[in-house]
C-alpha positions as CSV (number, residue, x, y, z in Angstrom):
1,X,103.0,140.6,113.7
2,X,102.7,136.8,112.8
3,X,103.5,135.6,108.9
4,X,101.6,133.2,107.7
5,X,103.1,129.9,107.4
6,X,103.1,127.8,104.1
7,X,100.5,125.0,104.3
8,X,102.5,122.8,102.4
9,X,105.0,122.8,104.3
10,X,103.1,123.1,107.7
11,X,103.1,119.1,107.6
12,X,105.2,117.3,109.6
13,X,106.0,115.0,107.0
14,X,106.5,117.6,104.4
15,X,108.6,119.5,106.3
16,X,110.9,116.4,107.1
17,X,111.0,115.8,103.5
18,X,112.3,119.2,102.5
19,X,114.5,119.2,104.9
20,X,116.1,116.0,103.8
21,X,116.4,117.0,100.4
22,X,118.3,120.1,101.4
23,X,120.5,118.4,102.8
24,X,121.6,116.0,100.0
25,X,121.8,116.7,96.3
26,X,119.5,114.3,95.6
27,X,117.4,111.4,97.4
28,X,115.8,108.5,96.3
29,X,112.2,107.1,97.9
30,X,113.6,104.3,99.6
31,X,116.3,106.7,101.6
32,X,113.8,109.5,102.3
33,X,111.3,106.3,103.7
34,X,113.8,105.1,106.2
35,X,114.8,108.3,107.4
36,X,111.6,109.7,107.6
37,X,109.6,106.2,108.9
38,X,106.8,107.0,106.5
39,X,104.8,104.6,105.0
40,X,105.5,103.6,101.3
41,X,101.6,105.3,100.7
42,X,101.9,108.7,102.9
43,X,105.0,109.2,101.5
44,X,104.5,109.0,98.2
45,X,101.1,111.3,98.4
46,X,103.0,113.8,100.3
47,X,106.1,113.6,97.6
48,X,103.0,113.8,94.8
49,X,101.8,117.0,96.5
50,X,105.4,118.9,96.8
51,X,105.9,117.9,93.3
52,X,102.3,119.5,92.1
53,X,103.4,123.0,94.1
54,X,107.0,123.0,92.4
55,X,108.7,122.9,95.7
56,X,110.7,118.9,94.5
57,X,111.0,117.4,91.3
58,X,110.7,114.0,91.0
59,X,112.4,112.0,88.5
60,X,111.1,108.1,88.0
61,X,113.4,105.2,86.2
62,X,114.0,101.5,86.3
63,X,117.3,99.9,87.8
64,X,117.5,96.6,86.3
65,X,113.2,95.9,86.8
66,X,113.1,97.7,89.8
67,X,111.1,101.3,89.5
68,X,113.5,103.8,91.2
69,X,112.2,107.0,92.4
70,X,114.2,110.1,93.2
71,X,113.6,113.7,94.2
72,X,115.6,116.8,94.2
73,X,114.5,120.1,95.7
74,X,113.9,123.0,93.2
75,X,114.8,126.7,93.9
76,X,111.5,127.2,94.2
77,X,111.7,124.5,97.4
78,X,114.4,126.0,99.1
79,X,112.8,129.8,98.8
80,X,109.3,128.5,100.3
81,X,111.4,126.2,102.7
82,X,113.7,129.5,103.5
83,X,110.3,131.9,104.1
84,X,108.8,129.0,106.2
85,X,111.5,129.4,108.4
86,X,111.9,133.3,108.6
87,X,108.1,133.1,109.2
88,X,108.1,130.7,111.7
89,X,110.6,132.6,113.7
90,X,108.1,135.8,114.3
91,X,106.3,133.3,116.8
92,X,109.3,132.2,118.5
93,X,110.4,135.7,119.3
């Protein structure tokens, strides 16, 4: 009767994250910080770890000497993000 729920996603934090980026065509680590209140180190762990599973890609650059990261959700994202929901919903009912 219950679905599992995605692990990686089962993370407050996570979750936040990819819910964020849904939202927006793209976001860049200082934005996702402030509206997440993360710290600069959780944050960038838990954008390291939706990068390894495909669900964000994460593009890093310089702007002027400043390093500038930014992530965009992949179609793989918004299908897990899409199946945690549906799942989710079994225990609601």
């Amino acid at each position: 009767m219950f679905k599992d729920l995605d692990p990686l996603l089962h993370s407050q934090l996570r979750l936040a994250v990819m819910s964020l980026l849904l939202g927006v065509e793209e976001a860049d680590f200082v934005y996702l910080k402030a509206q997440t209140g993360a710290t600069s180190g959780n944050l960038s762990v838990q954008i390291d770890k939706l990068n390894e599973a495909g669900y964000i890609q994460v593009t890093k650059t310089f702007q002027g000497k400043m390093p500038r990261t930014v992530c965009k959700i992949t179609a793989k994202g918004v299908n897990a993000f899409d199946n945690y929901v549906k799942n989710l919903k079994t225990y609601i009912k």
